[in-house]
N, C-alpha and C positions, 0 to 999 in steps of 0.2 A: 238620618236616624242613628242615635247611639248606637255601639254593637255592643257596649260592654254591659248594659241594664238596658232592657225595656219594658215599660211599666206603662197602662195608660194610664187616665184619671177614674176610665171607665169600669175599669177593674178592682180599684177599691172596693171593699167591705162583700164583693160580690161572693156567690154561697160556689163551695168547692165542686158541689158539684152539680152545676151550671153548662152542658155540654152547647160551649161556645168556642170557634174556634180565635187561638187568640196566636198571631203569626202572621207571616207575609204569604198570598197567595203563589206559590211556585211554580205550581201545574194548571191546564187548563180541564182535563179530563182528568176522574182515577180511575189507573189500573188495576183491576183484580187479578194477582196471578196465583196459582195453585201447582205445589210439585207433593202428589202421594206417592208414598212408597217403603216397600218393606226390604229385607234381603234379597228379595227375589224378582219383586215389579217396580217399576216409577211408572206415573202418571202424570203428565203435565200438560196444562192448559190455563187458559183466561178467561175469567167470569164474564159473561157479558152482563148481568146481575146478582146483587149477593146473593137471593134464593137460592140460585145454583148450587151452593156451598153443601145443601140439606143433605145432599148425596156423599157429602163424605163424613158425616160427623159419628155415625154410628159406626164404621169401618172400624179395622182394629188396627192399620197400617197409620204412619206417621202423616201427617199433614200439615204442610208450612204454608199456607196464605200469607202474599205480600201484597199490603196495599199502598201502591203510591200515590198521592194524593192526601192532603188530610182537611180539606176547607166544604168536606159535607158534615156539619153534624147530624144529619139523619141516618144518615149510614153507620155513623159511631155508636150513635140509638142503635140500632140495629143490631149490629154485631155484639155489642152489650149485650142486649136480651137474649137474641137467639145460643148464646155461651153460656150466659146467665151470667157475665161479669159486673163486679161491684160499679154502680154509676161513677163514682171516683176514678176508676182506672179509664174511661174513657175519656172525661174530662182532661186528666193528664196526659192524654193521648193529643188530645186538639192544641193543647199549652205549648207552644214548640219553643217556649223561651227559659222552661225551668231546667232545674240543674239535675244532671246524673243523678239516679235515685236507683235503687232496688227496694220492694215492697213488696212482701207478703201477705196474698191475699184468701180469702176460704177456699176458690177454684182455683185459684195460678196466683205465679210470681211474675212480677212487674218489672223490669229492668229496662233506664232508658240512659240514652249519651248520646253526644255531639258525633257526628258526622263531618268531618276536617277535608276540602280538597283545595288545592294552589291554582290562582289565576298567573301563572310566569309572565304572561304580559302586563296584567297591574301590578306586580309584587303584591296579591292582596291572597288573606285566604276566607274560603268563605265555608260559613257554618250551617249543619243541618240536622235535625233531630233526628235519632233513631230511638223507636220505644220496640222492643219486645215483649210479647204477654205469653208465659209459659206455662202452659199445662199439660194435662197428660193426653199422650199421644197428639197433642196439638201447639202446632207452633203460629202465634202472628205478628206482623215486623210489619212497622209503617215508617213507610219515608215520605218528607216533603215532598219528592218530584222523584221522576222513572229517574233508576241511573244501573249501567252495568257493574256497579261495585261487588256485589254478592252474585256474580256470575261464575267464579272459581269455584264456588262451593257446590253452587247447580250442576257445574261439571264435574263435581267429583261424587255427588248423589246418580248422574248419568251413567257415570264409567262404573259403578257398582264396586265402589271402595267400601271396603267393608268393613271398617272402625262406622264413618257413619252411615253408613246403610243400615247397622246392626246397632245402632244404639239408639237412644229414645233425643226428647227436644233437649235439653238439657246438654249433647253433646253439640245438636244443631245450632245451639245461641250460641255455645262459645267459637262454634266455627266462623259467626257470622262475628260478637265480639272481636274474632283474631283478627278479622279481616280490617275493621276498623281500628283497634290499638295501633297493627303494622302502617294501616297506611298513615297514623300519625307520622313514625320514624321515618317513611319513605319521605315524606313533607320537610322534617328537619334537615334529611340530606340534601334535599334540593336547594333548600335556602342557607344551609351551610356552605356548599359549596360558592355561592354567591357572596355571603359574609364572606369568607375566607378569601375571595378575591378583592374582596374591599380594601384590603390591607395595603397591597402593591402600590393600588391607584392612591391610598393615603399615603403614603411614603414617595409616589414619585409627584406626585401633583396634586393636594389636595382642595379641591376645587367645589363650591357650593353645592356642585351636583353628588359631590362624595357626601355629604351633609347632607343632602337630603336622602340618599339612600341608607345611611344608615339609622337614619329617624323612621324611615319605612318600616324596615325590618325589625326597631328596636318596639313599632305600635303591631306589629304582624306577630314578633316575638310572645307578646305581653298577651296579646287574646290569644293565642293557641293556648299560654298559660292558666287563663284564664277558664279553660275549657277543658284539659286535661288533670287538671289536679284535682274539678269534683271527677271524674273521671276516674282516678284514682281512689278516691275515697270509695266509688261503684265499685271495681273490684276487688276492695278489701274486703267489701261487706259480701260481694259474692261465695269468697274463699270462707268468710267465716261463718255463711250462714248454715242453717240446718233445715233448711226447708225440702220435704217430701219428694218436689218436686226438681231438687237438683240430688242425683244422686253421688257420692261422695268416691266410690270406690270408682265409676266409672266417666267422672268429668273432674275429680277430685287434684288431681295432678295436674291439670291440661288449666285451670282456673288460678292453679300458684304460679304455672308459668305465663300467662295472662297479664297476674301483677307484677310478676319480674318485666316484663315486657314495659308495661307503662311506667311501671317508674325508667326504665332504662330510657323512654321519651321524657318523661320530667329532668330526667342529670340532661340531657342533651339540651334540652331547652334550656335549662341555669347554663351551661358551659356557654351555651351563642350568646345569651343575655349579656354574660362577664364578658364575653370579648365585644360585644358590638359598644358597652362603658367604657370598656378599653380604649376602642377605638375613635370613640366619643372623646376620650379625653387626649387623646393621640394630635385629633386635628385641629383642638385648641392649643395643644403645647407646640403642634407645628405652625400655625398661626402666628403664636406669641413667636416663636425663635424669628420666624421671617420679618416682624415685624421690628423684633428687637437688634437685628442684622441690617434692618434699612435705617432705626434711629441709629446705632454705632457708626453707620456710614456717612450719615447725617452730622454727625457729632463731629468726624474726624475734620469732614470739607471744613464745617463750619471754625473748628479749633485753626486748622490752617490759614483759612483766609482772614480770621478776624484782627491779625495781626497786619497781612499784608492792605487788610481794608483802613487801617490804622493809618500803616505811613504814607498811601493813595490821600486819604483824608487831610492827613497836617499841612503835605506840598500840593493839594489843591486847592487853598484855602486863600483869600483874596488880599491880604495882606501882602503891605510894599515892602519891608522889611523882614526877606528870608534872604540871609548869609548865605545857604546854601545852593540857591539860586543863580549865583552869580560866579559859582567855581564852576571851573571848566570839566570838571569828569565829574560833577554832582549827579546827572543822570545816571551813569554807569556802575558809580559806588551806590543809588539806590536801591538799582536789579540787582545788585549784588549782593544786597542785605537782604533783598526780599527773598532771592534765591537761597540762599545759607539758612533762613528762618523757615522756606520748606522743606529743603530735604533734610534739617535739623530734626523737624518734627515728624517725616514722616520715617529717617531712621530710628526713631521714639517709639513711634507706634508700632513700628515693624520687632521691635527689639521684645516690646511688652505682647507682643503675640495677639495686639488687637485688630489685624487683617494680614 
């Protein structure tokens, strides 16, 4: 399957808001988990059905529902209605292939992005939708498949930290955004470090395996790219927007530093690109040198011998009449020109600095 576009045929012309899920199955079960809580309680537990939810919607304390899973559309039905959200934002919820977006809707804002983490055994990285639906006093965040990634955050809603204990969803998205912009850069470092060791093995031995590693990392490079700069474009429109539901005084800072953060993963990403071109072109100029190292070698035998193949030629030649055949030190005066005519020409080449 492509990673870079997937498109079916079946999705043409089809109406937006069609709650079909359209993505790879990741999970086998979904998970409902619930964490409420104000300055002063947390609540945390797992739906065994979404009804359960009814008990906390009229509360006046914070509530973050995660659901992992996204390949029920009736569930998506579901949570739509009982919120009362626009059929489009659930749709886009089931779509795990479109690009970072933020959307302003009459009850919440919509805000979605890729989910980045490194297979180190394939050198591969693999992709996964995150959609957030923000409204007031209500947060919900859907992942393809269960993962501990936003387990920091749950730990710092546990330990009764009090930035977010005491502020609304709005500080909660960006906590959960933070976690995924950083873990972009944690991913650069890792394949950095790897890029960076490529170099050595190019310089001491540059060997097909070096070439294919750095074809790896230049298609691993190219989709993270691929991924983070609509990513970028999401938190520029976060920082600029003015939606009710983000409040400005109180996430207002924490979402500029958000887009410092992604772009400071977009320069890292252009910096490994230029050097793994670099390095691309590293191993065809080392290539070319070895190769042009073996024809100069080539060149010289051949310069040498083609004289001494010369005069082997003329005194092996089946004719009765050679003069020189018949003198008594003809053999020894011939080693002796052949010998004069190499170390003539290899003081030549040694003189001209061509080995």
């Amino acid at each position: 399957m492509a990673r870079f576009i997937n498109k079916s045929q079946t999705e043409i012309g089809e109406s937006p808001f069609e709650l079909r899920f359209r993505g790879t199955k990741k999970s086998d079960k979904i998970l409902l988990r619930v964490i409420d809580f104000d300055a002063e309680n947390v609540e945390e537990c797992k739906l065994k059905e979404f009804k359960e939810i009814s008990r906390y919607i009229d509360k006046e304390t914070i509530t973050w529902l995660n659901v992992d899973g996204l390949h029920d559309p009736k569930l998506m039905e579901q949570i739509g209605e009982v919120f009362e959200f626009d059929r489009m934002i659930m749709s886009d919820v089931l779509n795990t292939d479109q690009r970072p977006k933020v959307q302003e809707y009459e009850h919440c804002l919509f805000v979605s992005c890729k989910m980045l983490t490194f297979n180190e055994k394939k050198n591969q990285l693999i992709s996964e939708n995150l959609s957030l639906i923000i409204a007031d006093k209500l947060l919900i965040s859907f992942q393809e498949k269960r993962g501990d990634v936003f387990e920091p955050v749950r730990e710092r809603i546990r330990k009764q930290k009090r930035k977010i204990r005491n502020s609304g969803t709005d500080y909660l998205s960006f906590a959960l955004l933070d976690i995924v912009i950083d873990n972009y850069i944690f991913i650069l470092s890792l394949m950095g470090e790897r890029i960076e060791m490529i170099e050595e093995k190019l310089i001491n031995n540059p060997t097909p395996d070096v070439l294919r590693l750095i074809n790896e990392y230049k298609r691993e490079i190219n989709f993270m790219r691929k991924n983070i700069l609509p990513a970028k474009e999401m938190a520029m429109a976060l920082v600029k927007s003015d939606s009710e539901f983000l409040d400005d005084e109180n996430v207002g800072v924490h979402l500029k530093e958000l887009l410092d953060n992604i772009n400071q993963a977009v320069e890292i990403s252009d910096s490994y690109r230029e050097i793994l071109s670099d390095q691309l072109n590293i191993y065809h100029m080392t290539l070319s040198s070895k190769l042009n190292d073996v024809m100069k070698f080539l060149t010289i035998f051949s310069v040498i011998f083609i004289p001494l193949t010369f005069i082997a030629g003329i005194y092996g030649t089946n004719f009765d009449n050679l003069p020189e055949l018949h003198f008594k030190y003809s053999y020894f005066i011939m080693w002796g020109v052949m010998i004069s005519i190499t170390l003539g020409m290899i003081f030549y080449f040694k003189k001209r600095d061509w080995f």
